[in-house]
Each structure stands twice: as structure tokens, then as C-alpha cells.
ZAPA-608260 format. One line per 10 residues: number of its first residue (from 1); their letters; for each residue x, z negated, y negated of N, C-alpha, C. Coordinates in Angstrom, 1 decimal, padded with zeros to 4 digits. Last residue first. Example, Ala and Ser with C-alpha at 12.3 -4.5 7.8 and 13.67 -1.06 7.14 Angstrom:
BEGIN
2) SA) 012.8:-007.1:002.2:013.7:-007.1:001.1:012.9:-007.9:000.0 | 013.2:-007.8:005.7:012.3:-007.8:004.5:013.2:-007.8:003.3
***
This chain:
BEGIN
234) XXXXXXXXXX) -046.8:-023.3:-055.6:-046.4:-024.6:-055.9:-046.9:-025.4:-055.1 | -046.0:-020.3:-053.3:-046.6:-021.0:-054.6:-046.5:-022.6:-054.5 | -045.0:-017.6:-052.8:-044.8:-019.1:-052.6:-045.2:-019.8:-053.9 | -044.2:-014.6:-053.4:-045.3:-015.2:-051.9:-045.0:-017.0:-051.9 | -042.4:-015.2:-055.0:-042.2:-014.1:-053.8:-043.2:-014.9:-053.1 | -041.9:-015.7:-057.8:-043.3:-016.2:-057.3:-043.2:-015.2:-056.3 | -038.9:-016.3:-058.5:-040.1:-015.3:-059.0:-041.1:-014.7:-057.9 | -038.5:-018.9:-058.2:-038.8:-019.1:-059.4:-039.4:-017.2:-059.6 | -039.7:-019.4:-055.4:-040.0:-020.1:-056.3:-039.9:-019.5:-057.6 | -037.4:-018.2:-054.3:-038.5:-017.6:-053.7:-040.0:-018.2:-055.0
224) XXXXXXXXXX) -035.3:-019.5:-055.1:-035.2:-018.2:-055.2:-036.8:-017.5:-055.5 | -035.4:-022.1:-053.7:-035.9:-022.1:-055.3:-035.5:-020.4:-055.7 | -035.2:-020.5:-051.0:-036.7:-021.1:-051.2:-037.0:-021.1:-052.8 | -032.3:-020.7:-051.3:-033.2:-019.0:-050.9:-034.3:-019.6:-051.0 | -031.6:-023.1:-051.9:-031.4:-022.2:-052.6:-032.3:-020.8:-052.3 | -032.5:-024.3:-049.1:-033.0:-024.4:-050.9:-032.8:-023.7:-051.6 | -030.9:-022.7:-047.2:-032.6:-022.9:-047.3:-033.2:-023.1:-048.4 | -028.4:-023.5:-048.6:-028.9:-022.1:-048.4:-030.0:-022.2:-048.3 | -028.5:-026.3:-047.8:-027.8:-025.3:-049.3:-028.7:-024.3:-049.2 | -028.8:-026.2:-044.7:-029.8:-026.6:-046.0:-029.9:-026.3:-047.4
214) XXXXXXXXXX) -028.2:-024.6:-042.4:-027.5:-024.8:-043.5:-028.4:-025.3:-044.7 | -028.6:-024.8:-039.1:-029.7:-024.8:-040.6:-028.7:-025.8:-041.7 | -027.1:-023.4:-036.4:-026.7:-024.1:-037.7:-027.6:-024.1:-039.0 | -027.3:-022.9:-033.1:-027.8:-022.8:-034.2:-027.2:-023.3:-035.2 | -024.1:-022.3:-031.4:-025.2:-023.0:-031.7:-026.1:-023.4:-033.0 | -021.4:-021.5:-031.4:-022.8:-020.6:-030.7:-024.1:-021.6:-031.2 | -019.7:-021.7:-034.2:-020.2:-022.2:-033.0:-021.4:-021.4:-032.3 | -018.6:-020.4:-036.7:-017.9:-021.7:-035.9:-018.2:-022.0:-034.4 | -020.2:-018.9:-037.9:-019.2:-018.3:-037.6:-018.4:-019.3:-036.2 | -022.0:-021.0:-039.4:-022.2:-020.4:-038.2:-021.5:-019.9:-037.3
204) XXXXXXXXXX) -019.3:-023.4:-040.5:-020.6:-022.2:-040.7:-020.6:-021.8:-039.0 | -017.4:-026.3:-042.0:-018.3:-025.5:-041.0:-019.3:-024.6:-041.5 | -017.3:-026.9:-044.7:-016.8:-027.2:-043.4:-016.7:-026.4:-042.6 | -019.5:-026.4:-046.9:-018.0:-026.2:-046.8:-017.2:-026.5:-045.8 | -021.8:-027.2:-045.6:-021.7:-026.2:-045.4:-020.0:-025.7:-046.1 | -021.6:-029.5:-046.2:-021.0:-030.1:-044.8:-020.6:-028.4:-044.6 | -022.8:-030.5:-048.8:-021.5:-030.4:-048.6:-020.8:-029.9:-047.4 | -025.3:-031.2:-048.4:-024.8:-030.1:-048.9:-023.3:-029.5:-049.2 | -026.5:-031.9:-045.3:-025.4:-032.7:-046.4:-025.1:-031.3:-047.1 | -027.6:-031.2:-042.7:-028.2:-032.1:-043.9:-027.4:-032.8:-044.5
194) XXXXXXXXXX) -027.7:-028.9:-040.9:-026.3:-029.3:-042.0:-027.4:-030.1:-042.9 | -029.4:-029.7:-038.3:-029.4:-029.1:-039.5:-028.0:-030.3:-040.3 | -028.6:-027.2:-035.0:-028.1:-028.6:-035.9:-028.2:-028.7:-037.7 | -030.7:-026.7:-032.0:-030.0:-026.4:-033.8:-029.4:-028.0:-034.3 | -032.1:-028.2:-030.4:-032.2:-026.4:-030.2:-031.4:-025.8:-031.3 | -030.6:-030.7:-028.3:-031.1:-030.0:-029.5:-030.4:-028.8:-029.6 | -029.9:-031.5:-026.1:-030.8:-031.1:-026.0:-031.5:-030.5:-027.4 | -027.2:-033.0:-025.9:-028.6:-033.8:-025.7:-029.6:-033.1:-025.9 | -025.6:-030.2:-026.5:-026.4:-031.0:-025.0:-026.8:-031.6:-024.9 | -025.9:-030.8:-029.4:-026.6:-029.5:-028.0:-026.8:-030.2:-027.1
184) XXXXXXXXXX) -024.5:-033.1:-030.2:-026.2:-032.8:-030.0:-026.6:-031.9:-029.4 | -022.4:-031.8:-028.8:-022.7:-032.9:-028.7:-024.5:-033.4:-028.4 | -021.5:-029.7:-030.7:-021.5:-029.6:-029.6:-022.3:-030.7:-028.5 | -021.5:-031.2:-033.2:-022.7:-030.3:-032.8:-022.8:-030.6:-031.4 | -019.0:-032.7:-032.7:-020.3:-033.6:-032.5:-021.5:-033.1:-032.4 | -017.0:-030.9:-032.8:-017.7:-031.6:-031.7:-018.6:-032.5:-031.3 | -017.6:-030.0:-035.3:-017.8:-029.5:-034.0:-018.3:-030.0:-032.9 | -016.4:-032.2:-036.4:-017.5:-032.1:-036.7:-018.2:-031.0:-035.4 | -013.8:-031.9:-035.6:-014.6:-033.3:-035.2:-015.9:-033.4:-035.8 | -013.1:-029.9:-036.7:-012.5:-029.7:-035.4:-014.1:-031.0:-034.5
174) XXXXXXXXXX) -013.1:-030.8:-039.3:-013.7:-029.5:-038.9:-014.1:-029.7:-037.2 | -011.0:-032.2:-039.4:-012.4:-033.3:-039.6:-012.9:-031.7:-039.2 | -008.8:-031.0:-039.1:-009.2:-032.2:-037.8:-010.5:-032.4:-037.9 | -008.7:-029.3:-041.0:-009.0:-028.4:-040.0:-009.2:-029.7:-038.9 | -010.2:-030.3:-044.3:-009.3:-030.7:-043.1:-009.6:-029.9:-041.8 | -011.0:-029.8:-047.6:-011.3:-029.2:-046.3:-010.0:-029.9:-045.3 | -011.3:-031.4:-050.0:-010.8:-030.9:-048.8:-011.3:-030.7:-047.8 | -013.1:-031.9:-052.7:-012.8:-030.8:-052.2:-011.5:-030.5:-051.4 | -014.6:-034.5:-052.6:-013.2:-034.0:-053.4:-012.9:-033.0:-052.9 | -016.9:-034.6:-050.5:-016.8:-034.1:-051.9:-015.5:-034.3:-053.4
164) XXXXXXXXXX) -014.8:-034.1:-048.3:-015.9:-032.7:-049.2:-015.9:-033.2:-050.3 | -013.2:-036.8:-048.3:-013.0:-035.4:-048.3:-013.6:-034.1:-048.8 | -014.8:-038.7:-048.2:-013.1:-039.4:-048.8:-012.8:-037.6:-048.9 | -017.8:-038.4:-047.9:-017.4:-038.7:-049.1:-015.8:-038.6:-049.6 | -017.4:-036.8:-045.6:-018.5:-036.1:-046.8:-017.7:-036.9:-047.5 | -016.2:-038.2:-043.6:-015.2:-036.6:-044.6:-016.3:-036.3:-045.5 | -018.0:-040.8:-043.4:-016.3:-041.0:-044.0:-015.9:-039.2:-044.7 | -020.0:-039.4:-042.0:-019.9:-040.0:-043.5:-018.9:-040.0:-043.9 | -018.6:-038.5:-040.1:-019.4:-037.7:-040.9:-019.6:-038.2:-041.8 | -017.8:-041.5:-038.8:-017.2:-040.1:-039.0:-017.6:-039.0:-039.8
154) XXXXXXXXXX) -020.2:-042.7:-038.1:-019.3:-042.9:-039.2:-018.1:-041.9:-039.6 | -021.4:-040.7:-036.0:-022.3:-041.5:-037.9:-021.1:-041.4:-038.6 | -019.9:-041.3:-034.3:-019.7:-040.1:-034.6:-020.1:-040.6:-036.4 | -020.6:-044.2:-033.8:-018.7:-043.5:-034.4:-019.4:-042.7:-035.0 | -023.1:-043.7:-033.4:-022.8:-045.0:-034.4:-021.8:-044.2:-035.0 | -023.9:-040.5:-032.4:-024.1:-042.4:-031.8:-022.8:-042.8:-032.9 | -026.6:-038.3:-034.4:-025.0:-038.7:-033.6:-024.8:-039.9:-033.1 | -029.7:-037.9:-034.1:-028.9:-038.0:-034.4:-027.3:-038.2:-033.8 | -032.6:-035.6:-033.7:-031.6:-036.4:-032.8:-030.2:-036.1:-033.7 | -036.1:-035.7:-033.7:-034.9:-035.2:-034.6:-034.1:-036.1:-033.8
144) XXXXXXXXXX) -038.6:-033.3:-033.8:-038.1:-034.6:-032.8:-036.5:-034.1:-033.8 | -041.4:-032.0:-035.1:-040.3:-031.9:-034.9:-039.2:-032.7:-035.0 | -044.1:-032.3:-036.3:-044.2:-032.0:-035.1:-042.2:-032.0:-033.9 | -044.0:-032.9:-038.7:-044.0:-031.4:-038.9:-044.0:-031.3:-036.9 | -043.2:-035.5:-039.2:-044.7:-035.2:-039.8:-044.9:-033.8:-039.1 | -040.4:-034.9:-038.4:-041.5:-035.3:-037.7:-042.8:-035.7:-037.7 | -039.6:-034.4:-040.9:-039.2:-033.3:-039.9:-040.5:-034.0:-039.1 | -040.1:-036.3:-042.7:-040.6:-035.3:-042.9:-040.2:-034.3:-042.1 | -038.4:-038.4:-041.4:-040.0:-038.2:-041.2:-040.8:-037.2:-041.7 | -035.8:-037.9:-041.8:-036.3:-037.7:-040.5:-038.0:-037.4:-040.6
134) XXXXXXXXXX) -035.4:-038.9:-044.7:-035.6:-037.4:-044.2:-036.5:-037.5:-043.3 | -036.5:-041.5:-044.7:-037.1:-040.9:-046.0:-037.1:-039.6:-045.5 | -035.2:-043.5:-042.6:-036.2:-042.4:-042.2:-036.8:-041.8:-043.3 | -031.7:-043.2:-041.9:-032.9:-044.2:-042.6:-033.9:-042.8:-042.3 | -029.6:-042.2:-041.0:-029.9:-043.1:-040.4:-031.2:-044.0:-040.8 | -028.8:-040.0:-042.1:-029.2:-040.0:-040.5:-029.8:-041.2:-040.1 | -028.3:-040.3:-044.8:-029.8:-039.4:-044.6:-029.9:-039.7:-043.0 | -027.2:-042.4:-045.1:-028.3:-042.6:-045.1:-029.3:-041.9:-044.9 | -024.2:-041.2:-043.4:-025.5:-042.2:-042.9:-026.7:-042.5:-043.4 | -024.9:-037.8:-045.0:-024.8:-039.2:-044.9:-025.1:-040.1:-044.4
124) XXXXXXXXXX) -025.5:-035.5:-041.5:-025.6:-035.8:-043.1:-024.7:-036.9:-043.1 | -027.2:-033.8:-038.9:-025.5:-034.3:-039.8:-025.9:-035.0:-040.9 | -029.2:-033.8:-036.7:-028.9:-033.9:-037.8:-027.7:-035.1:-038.2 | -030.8:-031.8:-034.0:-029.5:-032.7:-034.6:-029.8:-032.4:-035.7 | -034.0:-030.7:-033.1:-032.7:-030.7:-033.6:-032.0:-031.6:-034.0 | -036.9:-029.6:-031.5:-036.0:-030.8:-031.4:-034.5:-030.3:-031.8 | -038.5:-027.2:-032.0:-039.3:-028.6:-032.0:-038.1:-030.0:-031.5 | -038.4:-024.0:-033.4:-037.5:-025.6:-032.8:-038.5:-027.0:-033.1 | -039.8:-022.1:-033.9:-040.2:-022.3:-032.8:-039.6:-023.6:-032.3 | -039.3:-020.6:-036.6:-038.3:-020.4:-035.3:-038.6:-021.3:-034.0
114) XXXXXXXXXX) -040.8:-022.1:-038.1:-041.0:-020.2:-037.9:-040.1:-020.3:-036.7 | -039.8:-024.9:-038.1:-041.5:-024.7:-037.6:-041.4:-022.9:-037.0 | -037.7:-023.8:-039.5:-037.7:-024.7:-038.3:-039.2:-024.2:-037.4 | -039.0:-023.6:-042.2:-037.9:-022.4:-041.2:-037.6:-023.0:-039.8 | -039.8:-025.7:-042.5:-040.7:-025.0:-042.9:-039.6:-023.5:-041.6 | -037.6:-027.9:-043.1:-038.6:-027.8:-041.9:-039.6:-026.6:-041.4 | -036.6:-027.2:-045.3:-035.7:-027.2:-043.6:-036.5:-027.0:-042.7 | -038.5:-027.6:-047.3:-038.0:-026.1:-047.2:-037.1:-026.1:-045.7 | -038.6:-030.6:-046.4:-039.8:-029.2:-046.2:-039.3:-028.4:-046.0 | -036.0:-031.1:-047.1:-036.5:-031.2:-046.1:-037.7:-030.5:-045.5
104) XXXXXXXXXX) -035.7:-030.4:-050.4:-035.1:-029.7:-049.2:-035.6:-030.2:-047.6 | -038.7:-029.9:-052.5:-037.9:-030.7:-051.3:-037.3:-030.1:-050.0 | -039.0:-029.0:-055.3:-038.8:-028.5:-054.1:-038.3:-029.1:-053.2 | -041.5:-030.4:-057.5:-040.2:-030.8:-056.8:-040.3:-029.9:-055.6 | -043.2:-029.8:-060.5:-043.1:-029.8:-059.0:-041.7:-029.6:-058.5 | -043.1:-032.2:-063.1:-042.8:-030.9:-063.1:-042.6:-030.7:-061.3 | -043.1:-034.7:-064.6:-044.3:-034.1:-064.2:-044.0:-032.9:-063.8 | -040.7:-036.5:-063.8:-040.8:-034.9:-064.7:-041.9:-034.6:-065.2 | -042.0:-038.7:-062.4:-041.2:-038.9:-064.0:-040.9:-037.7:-064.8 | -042.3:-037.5:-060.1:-043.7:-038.3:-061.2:-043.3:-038.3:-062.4
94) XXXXXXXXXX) -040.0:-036.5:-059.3:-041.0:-035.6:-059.6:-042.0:-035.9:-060.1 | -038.2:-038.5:-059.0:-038.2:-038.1:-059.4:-039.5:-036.8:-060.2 | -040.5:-040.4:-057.0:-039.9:-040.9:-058.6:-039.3:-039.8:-059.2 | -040.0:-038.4:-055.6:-041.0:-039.1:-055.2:-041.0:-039.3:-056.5 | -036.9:-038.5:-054.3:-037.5:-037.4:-054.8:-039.2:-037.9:-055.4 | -035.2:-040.4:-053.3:-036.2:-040.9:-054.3:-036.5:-039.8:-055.2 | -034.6:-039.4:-051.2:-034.9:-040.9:-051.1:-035.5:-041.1:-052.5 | -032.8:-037.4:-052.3:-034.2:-036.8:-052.1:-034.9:-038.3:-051.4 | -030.3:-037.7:-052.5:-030.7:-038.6:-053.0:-032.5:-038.1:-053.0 | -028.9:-036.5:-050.0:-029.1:-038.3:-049.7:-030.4:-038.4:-050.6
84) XXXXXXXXXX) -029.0:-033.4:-050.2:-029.9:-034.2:-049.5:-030.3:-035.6:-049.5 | -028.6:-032.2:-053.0:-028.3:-033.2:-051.9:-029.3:-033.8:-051.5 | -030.0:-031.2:-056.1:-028.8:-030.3:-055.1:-027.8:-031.2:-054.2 | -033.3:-030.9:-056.1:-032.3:-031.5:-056.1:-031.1:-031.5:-055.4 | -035.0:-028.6:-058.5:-034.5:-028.9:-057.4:-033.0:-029.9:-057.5 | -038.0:-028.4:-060.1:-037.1:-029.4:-060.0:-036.1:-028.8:-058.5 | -039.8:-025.8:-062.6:-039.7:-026.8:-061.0:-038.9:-027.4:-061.2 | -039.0:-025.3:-065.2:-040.3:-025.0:-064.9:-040.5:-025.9:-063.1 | -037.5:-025.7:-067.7:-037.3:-026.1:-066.3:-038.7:-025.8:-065.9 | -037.5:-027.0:-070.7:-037.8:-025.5:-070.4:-037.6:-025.2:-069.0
74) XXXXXXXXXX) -036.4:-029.3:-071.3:-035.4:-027.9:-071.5:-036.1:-026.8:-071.4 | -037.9:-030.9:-070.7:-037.8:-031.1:-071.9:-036.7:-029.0:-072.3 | -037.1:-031.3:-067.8:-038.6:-030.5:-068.4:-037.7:-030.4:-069.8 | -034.2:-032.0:-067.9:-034.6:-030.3:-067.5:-036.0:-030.1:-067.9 | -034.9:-034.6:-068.9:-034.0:-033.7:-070.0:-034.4:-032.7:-069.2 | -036.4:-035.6:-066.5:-037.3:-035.1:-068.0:-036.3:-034.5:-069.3 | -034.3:-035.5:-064.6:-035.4:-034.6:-064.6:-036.5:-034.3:-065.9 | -032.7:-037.9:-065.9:-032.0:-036.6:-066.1:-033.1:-035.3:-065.6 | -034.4:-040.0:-065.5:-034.0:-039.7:-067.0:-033.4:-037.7:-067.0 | -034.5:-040.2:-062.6:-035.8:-039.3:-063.7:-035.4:-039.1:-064.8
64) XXXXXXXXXX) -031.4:-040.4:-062.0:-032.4:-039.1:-061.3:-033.7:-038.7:-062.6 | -031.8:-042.9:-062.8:-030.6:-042.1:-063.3:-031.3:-040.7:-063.1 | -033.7:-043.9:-060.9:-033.8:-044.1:-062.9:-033.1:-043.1:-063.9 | -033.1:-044.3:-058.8:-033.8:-043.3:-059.3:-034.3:-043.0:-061.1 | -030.8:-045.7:-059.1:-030.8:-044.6:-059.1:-031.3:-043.5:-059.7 | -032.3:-047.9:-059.1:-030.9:-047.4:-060.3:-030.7:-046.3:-060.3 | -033.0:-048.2:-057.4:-034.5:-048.1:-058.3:-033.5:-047.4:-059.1 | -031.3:-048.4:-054.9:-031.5:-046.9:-055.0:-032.8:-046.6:-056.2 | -028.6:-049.5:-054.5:-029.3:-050.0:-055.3:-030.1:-048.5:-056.2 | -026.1:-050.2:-052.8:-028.1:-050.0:-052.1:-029.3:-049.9:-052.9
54) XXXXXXXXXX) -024.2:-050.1:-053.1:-024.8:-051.6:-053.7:-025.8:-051.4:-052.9 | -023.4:-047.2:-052.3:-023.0:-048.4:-051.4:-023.3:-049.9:-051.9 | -025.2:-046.2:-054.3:-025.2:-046.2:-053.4:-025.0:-046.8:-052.1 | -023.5:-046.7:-056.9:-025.0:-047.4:-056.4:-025.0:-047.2:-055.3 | -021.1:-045.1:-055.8:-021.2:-046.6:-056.6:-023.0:-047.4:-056.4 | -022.3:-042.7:-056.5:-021.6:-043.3:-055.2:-021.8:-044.7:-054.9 | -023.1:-042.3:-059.0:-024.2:-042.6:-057.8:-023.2:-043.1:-057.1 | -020.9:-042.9:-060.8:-022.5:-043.6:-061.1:-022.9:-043.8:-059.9 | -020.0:-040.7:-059.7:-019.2:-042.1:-059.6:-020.2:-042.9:-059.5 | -021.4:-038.1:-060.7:-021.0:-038.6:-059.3:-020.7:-040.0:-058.7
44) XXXXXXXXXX) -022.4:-038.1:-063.5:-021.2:-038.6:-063.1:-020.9:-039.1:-061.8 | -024.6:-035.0:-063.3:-024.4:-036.2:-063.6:-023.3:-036.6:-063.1 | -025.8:-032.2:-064.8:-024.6:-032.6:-063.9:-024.3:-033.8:-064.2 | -028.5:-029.7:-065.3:-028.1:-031.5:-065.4:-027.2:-032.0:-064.4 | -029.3:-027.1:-066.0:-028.3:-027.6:-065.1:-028.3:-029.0:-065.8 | -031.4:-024.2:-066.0:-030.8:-025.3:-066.6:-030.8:-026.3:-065.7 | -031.5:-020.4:-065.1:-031.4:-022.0:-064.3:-031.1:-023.0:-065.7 | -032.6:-017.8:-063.9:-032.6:-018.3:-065.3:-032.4:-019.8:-064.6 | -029.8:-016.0:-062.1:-031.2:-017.1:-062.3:-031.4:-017.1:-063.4 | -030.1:-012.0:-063.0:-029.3:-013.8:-062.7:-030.5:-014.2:-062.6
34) XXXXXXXXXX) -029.5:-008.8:-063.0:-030.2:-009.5:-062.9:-029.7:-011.2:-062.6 | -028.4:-006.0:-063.4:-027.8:-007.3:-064.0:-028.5:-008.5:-063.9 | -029.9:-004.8:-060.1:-029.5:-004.5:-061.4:-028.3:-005.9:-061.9 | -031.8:-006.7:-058.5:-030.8:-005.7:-058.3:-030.4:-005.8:-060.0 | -034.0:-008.8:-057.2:-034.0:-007.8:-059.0:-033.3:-006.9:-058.8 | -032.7:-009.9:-055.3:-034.2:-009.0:-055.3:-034.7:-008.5:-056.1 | -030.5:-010.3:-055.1:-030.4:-009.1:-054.4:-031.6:-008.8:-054.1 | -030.1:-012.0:-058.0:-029.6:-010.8:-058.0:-029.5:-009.3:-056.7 | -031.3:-014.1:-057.0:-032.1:-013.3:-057.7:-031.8:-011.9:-057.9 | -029.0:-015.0:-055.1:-030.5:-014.6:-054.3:-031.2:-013.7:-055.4
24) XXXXXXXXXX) -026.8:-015.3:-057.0:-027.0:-014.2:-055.8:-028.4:-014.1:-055.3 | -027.6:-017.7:-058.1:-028.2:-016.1:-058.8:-027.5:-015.0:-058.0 | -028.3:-019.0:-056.3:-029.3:-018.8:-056.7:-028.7:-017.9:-057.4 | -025.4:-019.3:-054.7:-026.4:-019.4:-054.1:-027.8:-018.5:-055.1 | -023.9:-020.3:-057.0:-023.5:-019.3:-057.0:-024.9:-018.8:-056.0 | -025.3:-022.8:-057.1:-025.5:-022.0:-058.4:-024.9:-020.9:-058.1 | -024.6:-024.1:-054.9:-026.0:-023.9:-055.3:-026.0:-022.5:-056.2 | -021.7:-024.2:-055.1:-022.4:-023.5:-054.1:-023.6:-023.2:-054.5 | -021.7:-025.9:-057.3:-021.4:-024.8:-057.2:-021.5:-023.7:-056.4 | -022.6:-028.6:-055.8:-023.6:-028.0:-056.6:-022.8:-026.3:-057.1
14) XXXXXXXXXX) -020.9:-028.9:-053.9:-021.9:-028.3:-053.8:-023.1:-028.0:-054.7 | -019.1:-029.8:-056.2:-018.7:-028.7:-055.2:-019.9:-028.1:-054.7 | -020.3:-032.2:-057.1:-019.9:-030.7:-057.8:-019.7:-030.0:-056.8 | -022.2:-034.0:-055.0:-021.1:-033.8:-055.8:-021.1:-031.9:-056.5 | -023.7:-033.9:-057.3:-023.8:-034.9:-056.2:-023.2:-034.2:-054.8 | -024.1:-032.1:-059.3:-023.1:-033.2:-059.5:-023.2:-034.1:-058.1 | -027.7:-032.1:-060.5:-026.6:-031.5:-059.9:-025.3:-032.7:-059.8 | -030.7:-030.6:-060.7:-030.1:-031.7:-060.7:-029.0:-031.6:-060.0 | -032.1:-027.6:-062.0:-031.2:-028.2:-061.1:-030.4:-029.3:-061.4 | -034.8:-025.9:-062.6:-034.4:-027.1:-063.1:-033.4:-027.8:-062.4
4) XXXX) -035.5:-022.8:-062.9:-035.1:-023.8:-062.2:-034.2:-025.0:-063.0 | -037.8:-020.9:-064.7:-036.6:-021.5:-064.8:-036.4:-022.7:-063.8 | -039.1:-017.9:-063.6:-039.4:-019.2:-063.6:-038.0:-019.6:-063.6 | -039.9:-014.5:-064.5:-039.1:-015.4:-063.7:-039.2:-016.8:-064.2
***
């Protein structure tokens, strides 16, 4: 088994999903007492937020590589990074490890491509909806991506940060995330990917007729698939 290298803290909540995530996956293809082998780098959330809204994403990435060559240095054998925003500077992160990066947009796209969706909604932080680092790795892949109009935007940003990631849940912001799937359906997308690792604390499938690519989960069942070499290689 291969040690995953998880960058984490962006925010904690989902990165606890992650980690419960991966050593359930290993645990239902070993069976037995089986776990991940994982080492964890949990950075100060604040740090990023804070850059974030400066725009000041070299700072970032700086924060990102220091903390990827403490997981090589640990014995980390890949990289995964547990949020979508800061995969903007997956790129930098993975030069500065020298260690291969799983990028959750591939791993979204790659299950997308198998299911035949050539046009989906996407949630996230305004930066992941609205700058093209994600999008274009959906649409290198043949696959049209449709966002929410301005409000909605701001609305999904606003409960990821003043709410998920302090861990509330609100049954209004639920209510108003819905209806913004609902939304992208009928402009015509075949699914909606939860591109916020957070968003899968809100909402699930259970919620709506309408597809749902929970990204947590795609990563996590992909660095699954990764670290004991199930037909996927680097």
C-alpha cells in the first residue's frame, strides 16, 4: 500500500470527510483491520482565506509547496489536495514535491467522460466557478461546463465560507442551494459537480433527482485506487 500525502485544513471539516473517506475505501477492499496509510499536513485555514481575498495566490502557493515537501520528506508517496479552490496552484504544488499530484478535476472528469455527460453545472467558490484553472480541465475533456448567474455565484460562496466551513449547516442555505441545481438542470446540464469539498456537507444525492458528482468522494475513491495500485497508475 502507498502512503497518501494529504494536504489538508481547507477547511477541516472537509478534510475530515476526506480522512474518514480513505480509510473506509481501504477498509472495503482489504476488509479485515485494514486503514489508509495517510500523512496529514493541516494548515491554518486563516492564512489561506486571508490570501485569498488579497488574490495573492504565489503566497499561497508557497504555503502549499512548503507543506508538500514536509509530506515527501515524511514518506508520502503521491499528493492529494483536500479542495478544490486551491488546485490553482496544483502545478507549483507538485514541482516543489517532486511527488505525483492527484487532481480532483481529472479524477471529476474522468467519471464524467464514463457516464457519457458532455455538459454539467458547477458549484464551488467563486474562484473555482468563475476563473478557468478548473473549468478547463473539464473542457480539455470535451465537457461544456455551466455555471450559476452572478447572485446565485454569490450565494454559494457566501455559505461555503461564513457557514460550511465553520461547520453549519442551515436548512435555508440547503433549500438555496437546491435551487440553484435545479436551475442548472434546466439550462440543460446532465449533473451538477459539487466542486467545493465542503458543499457535500449540505446537500447529497438523497436531496434531488438530479445527478450530483460529489468531488470529496471521487478523490477520495481515486487516492484509494492510487495508493493500492487497483488498475491506476501514475
Amino acid at each position: 500500500m502507498k502512503t497518501i500525502g494529504l494536504l489538508g485544513g481547507m477547511s477541516w471539516e472537509s478534510t475530515q470527510t476526506y480522512y474518514r473517506m480513505l480509510n473506509q475505501g481501504v477498509a472495503e477492499k482489504l476488509g479485515g483491520f485494514h486503514s489508509a496509510k495517510i500523512v496529514l499536513y493541516s494548515v491554518d485555514f486563516a492564512e489561506i482565506e486571508a490570501l485569498q481575498r488579497e488574490g495573492d495566490w504565489e503566497a499561497m502557493a508557497g504555503i502549499l509547496a512548503n507543506a508538500a515537501r514536509s509530506l515527501a520528506a515524511a514518506g508520502a508517496d503521491f499528493l492529494v489536495i483536500g479542495t478544490n479552490t486551491m488546485h490553482k496552484v496544483a502545478a507549483e504544488v507538485e514541482a516543489a514535491s517532486g511527488l505525483p499530484l492527484l487532481h480532483i478535476a481529472e479524477a471529476t472528469a474522468d467519471i464524467l467522460a464514463q457516464q457519457g455527460v458532455d455538459r454539467v453545472g458547477l458549484l464551488g467558490t467563486q474562484f473555482t466557478m468563475e476563473q478557468p484553472f478548473y473549468r478547463q480541465r473539464l473542457e480539455a475533456r470535451g465537457i461544456e461546463v455551466v455555471v450559476p448567474e452572478p447572485e446565485q455565484r454569490e450565494v454559494i460562496h457566501r455559505v461555503i465560507y461564513q457557514e460550511l466551513c465553520r461547520g453549519t449547516i442551515n436548512p435555508a442555505s440547503k433549500e438555496a442551494y437546491l435551487d440553484v441545481v435545479a436551475t442548472l438542470s434546466a439550462r440543460g446540464a446532465q449533473g451538477v459537480i459539487l466542486g467545493c469539498t465542503e458543499i457535500g456537507l449540505l446537500i447529497n444525492q438523497s436531496d434531488t433527482p438530479v445527478a450530483l458528482y460529489d468531488t470529496t468522494e471521487i478523490h477520495a475513491q481515486r487516492a484509494v485506487g492510487w495508493a493500492l495500485d487497483d488498475g491506476v497508475a501514475f
